[in-house]
C-alpha positions as CSV (number, residue, x, y, z in Angstrom):
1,X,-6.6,-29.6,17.1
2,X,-8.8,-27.3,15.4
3,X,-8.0,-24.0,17.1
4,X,-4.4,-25.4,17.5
5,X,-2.1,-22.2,15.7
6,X,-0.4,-23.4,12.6
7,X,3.5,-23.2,12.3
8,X,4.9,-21.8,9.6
9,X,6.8,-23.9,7.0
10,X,10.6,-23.0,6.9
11,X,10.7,-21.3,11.0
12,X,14.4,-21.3,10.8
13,X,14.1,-18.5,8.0
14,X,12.0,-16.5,10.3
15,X,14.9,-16.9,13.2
16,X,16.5,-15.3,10.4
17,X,14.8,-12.6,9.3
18,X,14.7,-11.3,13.1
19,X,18.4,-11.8,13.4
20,X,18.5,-9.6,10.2
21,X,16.1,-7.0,11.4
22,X,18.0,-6.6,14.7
23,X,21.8,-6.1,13.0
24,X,19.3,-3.7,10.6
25,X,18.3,-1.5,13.7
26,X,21.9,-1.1,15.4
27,X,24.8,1.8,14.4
28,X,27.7,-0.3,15.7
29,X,28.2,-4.6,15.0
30,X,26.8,-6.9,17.6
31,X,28.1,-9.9,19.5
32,X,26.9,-13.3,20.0
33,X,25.1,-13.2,23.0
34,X,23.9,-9.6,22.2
35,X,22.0,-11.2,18.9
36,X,21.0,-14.3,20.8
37,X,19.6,-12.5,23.8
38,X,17.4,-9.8,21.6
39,X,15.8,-12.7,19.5
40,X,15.3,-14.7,22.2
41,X,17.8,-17.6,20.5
42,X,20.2,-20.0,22.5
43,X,23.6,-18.9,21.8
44,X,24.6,-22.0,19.8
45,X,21.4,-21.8,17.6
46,X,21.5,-17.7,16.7
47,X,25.5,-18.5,15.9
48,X,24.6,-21.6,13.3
49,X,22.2,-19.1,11.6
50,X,24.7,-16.6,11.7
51,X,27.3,-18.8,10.1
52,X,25.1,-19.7,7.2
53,X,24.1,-16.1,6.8
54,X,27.9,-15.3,6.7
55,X,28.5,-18.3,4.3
56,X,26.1,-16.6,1.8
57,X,27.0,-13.0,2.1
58,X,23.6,-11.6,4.2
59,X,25.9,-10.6,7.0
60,X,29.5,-9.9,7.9
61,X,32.1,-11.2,11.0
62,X,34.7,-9.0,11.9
63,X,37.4,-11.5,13.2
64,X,39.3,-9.1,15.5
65,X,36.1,-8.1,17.9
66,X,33.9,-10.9,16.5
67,X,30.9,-8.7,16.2
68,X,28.1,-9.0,13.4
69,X,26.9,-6.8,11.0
70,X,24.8,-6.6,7.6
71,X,26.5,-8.2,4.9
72,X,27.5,-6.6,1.6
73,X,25.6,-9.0,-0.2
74,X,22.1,-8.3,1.4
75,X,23.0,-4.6,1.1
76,X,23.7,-5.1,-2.9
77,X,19.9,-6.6,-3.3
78,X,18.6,-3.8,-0.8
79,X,20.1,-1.4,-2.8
80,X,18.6,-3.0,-6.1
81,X,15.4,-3.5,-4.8
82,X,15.3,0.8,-3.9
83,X,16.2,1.4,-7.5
84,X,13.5,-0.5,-8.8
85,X,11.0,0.3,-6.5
86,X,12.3,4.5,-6.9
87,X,12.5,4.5,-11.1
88,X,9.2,2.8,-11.5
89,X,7.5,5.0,-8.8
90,X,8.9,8.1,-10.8
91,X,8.3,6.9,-14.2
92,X,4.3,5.8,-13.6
93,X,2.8,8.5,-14.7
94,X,5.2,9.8,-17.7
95,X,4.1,6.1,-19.1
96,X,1.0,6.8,-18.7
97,X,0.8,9.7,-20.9
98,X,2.8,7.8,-23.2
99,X,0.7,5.4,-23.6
100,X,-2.2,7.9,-23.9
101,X,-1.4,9.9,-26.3
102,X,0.7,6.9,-28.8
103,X,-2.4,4.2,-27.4
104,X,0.4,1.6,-28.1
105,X,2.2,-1.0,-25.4
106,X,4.5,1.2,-23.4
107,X,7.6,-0.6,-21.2
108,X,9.9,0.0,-18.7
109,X,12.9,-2.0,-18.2
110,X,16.1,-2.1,-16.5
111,X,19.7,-3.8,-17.6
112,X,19.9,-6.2,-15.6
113,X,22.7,-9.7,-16.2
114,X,22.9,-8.9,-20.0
115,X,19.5,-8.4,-20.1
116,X,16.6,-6.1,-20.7
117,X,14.5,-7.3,-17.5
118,X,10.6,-5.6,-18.1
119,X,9.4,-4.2,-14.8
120,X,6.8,-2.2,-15.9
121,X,3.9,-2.3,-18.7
122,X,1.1,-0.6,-19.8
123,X,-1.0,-2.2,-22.2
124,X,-2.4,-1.0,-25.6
125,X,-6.4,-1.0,-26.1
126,X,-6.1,-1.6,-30.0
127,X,-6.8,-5.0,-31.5
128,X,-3.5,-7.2,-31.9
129,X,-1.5,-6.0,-28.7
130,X,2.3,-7.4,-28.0
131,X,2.7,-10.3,-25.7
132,X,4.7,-9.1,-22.7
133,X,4.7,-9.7,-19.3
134,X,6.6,-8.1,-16.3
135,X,10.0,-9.9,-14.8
136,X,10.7,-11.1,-18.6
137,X,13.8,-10.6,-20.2
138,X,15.1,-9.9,-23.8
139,X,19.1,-9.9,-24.9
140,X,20.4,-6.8,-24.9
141,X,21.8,-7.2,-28.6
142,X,18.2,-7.6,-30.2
143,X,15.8,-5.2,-28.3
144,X,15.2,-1.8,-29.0
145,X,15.8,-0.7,-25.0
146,X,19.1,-3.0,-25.0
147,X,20.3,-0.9,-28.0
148,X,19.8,2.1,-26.3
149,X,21.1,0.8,-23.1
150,X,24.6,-0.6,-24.9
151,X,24.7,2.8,-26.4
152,X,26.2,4.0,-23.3
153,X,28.7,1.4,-22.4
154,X,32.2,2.3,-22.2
155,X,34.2,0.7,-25.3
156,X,35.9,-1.8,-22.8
157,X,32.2,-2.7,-21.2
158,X,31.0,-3.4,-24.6
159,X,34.0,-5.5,-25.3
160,X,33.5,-7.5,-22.2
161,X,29.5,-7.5,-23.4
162,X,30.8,-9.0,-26.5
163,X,33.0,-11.8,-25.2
164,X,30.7,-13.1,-22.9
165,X,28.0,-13.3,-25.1
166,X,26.7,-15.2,-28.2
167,X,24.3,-13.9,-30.9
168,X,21.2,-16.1,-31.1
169,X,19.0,-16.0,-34.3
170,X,15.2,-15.0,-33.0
171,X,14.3,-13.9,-36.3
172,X,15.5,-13.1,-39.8
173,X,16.3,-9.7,-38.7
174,X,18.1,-10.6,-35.4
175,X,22.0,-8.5,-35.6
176,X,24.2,-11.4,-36.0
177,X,27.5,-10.2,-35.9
178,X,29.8,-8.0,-33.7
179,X,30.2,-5.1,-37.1
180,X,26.3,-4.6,-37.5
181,X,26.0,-4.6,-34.0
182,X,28.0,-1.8,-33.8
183,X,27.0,-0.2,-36.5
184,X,23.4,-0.1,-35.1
185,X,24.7,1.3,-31.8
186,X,27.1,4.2,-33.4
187,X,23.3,5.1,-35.0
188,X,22.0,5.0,-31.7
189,X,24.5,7.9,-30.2
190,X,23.4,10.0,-32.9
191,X,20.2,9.7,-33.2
192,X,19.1,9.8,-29.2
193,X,17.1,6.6,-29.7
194,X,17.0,2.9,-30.6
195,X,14.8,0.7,-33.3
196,X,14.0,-3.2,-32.7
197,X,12.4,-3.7,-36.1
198,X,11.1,-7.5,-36.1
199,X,15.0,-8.2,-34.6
200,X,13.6,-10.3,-31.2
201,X,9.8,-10.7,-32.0
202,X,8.9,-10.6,-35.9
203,X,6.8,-8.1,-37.6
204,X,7.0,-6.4,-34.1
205,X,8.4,-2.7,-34.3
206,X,9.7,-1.0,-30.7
207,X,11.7,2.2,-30.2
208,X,13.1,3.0,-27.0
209,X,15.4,5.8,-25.0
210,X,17.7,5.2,-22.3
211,X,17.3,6.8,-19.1
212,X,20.4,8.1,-18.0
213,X,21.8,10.5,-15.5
214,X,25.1,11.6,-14.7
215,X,26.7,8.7,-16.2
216,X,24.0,6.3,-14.4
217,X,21.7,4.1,-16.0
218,X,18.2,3.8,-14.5
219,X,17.1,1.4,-17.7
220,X,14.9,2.3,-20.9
221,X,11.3,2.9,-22.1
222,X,10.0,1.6,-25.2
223,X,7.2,1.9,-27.3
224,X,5.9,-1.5,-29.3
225,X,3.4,-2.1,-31.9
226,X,2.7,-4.0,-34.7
227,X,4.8,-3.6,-37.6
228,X,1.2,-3.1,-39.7
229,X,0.6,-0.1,-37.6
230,X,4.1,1.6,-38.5
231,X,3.6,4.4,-41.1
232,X,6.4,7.2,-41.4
233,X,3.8,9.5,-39.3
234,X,3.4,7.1,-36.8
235,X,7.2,6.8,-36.7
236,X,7.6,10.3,-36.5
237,X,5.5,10.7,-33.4
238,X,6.4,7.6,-31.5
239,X,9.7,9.3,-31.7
240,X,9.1,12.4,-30.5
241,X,6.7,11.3,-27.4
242,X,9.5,8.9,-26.2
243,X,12.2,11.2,-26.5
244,X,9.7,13.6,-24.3
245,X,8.7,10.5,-22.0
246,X,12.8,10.2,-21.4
247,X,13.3,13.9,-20.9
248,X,10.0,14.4,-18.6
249,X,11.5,10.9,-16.2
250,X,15.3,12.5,-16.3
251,X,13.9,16.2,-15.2
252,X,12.3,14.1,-11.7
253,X,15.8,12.2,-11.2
254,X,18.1,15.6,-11.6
């Protein structure tokens, strides 16, 4: 029993996956017995799999030829997963300088479900750094890189924006109406840049730039230290390195 090979928990995923990796490899939908024969299924067990991947979106049935092919769905997460993978491969090393020349908490994040969603972070060597960690998420309302991302919505996005979301108090400096929200952004399209000061995390201070391309957003960086930290120097130079950080990532996606 020893040497006895252990299955996998869950085999039906991996019936799956090679079902997925076949319709992946072809230029033309599949039929039935095409799919069953290539993963070495019975025809009534590759179709049950094929009807739940249907049911959740992972592939597609035309209902004329009754072929199979990759689902919109699974090509939406592809698609998401290359633009993650792409902007944090490209913006690596512009954080790193960043971070070595302000020697404060540097971030990456993308907009993501009303959401600033971190997916980068380098972390500052001075006493008191920021807790952070990858894969959170802040409100778009009261972070410096969700200011700077709203500051390129369309009027009728940020109306939409608006309606489908609430304010929530974090702290006493957390924007808690739709007026100051947008007075803060209309100061964000003329200034280039965004401030979160103490607005989701108290006595916090970030600034942040979107990245943006040709009407595409690609997310933010930010720059967070303590608020003690902050004098008008140090403002004036976290300001200027971003706005270069932003520039130097947009000159690699043009």
């Amino acid at each position: 029993m020893a040497n006895e090979k252990q299955q996998p928990y869950g085999s039906v995923l991996l019936k799956a996956d090679a079902i997925l990796e076949f319709l992946s490899q072809q230029n033309q939908p599949k039929r039935l017995h095409e799919i069953a024969t290539y993963t070495e299924l019975t025809n009534p067990t590759a179709l049950k799999i094929l009807n739940t991947l249907l049911l959740i979106g992972y592939v597609q049935k035309d209902p004329d030829t009754k072929t199979f092919s990759l689902g919109p769905r699974l090509i939406k997460y592809a698609n998401k997963s290359l633009h993650q993978i792409s902007i944090k491969q490209i913006a690596l090393p512009h954080l790193e300088a960043l971070q070595e020349i302000t020697e404060e908490t540097v971030h990456l994040g993308i907009h993501e479900l009303n959401h600033i969603k971190y997916i980068s972070k380098i972390e500052s060597k001075k006493p008191v750094s920021l807790y952070s960690e990858i894969g959170k998420t802040i409100p778009l309302y009261c972070s410096a890189m969700g200011k700077a991302v709203l500051a390129e919505f369309t009027d009728e996005e940020m109306r939409k924006y608006l309606a489908s979301n609430h304010f929530f108090q974090f702290t006493e400096n957390t924007i808690m109406d739709e007026k100051a929200l947008y007075a803060e952004i209309d100061k964000v399209k003329e200034l280039g840049y965004a401030c979160d000061d103490g607005e989701h995390d108290f006595e916090v201070f970030c600034i942040a730039c979107s990245i943006t391309l040709n009407e595409k957003n690609y997310g933010a960086v930010s720059v967070s230290l303590p608020k003690y930290r902050l004098t008008d120097e140090v403002l004036s130079d976290l300001i200027k390195n971003t706005l270069i950080c932003r520039d130097n990532i947009l000159a690699e996606l043009n």
